[in-house]
N, C-alpha and C positions, 0 to 999 in steps of 0.2 A: 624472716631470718631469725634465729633462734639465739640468745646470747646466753653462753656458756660458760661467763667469766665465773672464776671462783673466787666468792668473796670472805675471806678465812686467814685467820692471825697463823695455820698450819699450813706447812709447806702442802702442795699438793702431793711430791713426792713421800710423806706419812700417812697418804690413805691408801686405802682400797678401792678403788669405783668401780662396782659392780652394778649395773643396771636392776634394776628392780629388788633392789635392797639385800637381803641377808643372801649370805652365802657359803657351801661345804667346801672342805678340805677333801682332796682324794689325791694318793700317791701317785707317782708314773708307774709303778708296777700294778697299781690298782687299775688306772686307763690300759695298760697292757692286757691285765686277765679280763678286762671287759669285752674289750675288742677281739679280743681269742676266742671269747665263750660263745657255744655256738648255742646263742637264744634266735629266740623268733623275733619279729621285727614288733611285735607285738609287746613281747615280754622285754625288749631293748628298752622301748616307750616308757610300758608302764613303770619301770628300774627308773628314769629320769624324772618322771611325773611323781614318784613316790620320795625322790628326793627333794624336791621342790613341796612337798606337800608336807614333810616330816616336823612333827613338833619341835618348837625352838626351843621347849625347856624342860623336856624327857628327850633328850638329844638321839635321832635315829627311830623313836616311834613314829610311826606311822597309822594311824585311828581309824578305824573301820566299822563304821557303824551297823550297817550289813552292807553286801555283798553289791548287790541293786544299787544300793546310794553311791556306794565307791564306785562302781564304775560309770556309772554316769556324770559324780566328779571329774575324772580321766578321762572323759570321752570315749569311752568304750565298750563292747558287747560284756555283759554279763562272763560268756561264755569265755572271750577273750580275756579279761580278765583274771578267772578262774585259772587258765591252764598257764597263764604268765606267771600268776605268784607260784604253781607246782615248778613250773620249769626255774623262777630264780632262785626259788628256794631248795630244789634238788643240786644246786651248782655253788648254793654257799653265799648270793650276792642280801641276801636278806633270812627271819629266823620268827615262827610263828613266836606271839608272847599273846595269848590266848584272841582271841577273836581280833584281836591289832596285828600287824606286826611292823618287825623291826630291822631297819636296814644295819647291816654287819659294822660295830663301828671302826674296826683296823680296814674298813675297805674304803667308807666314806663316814666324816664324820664335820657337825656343823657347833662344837664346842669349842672349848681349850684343852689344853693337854693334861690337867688333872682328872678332866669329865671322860676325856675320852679313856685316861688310863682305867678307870673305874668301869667305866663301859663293857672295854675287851675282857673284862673278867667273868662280865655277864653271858658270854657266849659260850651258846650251849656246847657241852662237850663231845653231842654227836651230828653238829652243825657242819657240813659239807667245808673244805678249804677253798675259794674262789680264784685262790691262787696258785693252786695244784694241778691247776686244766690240762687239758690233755695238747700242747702249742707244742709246737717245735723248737725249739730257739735257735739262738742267733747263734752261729759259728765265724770265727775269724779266719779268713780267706788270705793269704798272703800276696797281697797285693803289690808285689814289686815290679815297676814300671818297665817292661821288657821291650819297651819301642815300638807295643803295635797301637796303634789307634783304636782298636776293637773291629778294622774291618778287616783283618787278616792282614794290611801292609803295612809296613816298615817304615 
């Protein structure tokens, strides 16, 4: 059995407890265009693995030594790879910054809000919107209660 007490002059309720230590900020509109964008399951991955991998004090880089090492970082084909960072970066979720690149920081970002301010200044001017995708949205339905149950009876 594993004891779990927390021994801390700080309420628990002023932390964060993220398992495996640091962690990013992403808006629910940001989980929204993620979940819309129609990547590969491939290019889904390596989006998650790239954030988990991103420098913690060049906020949203991501280091690429070459091409080979990265993906075998990520656990992944070369090839796979390759066609993941065209596909996230054709759709806006990240942005080459020479042989590195850089995950978008109004999408997902693992600073505070003067870094990130600074950040989104950085993004390139012919960088894809990730949040412009092509989704349907939500429409409101007028849902007034007219007595059937939903199987046609009263």
């Amino acid at each position: 059995m594993n004891d779990f007490t927390v021994h801390s002059s700080a309420s628990a309720a002023h932390g964060l407890w993220f398992k495996g230590g640091g962690f990013t900020t992403m808006g629910y509109a940001a989980h929204n265009a993620l979940a819309d964008a129609d990547l590969s399951v491939s290019a889904y991955k390596l989006f998650h693995k790239m954030c988990a991998l991103q420098n913690r004090k060049d906020h949203g880089l991501v280091l690429v030594e070459s091409q080979a090492k990265f993906a075998e970082q990520v656990g992944m084909s070369q090839a796979s790879v390759s066609r993941s960072l065209k596909q996230l970066a054709s759709q806006g979720f990240i942005y080459p910054d020479g042989r590195n690149w850089r995950i978008r920081p109004d999408f997902v970002f693992n600073g505070n809000g003067a870094a990130q301010g600074q950040a989104v200044q950085s993004i390139p001017a012919d960088a894809p919107d990730p949040y412009a995708g092509k989704r349907a949205d939500l429409k409101i339905v007028d849902g007034a209660d007219d007595g059937q149950d939903g199987g046609g009876q009263a």
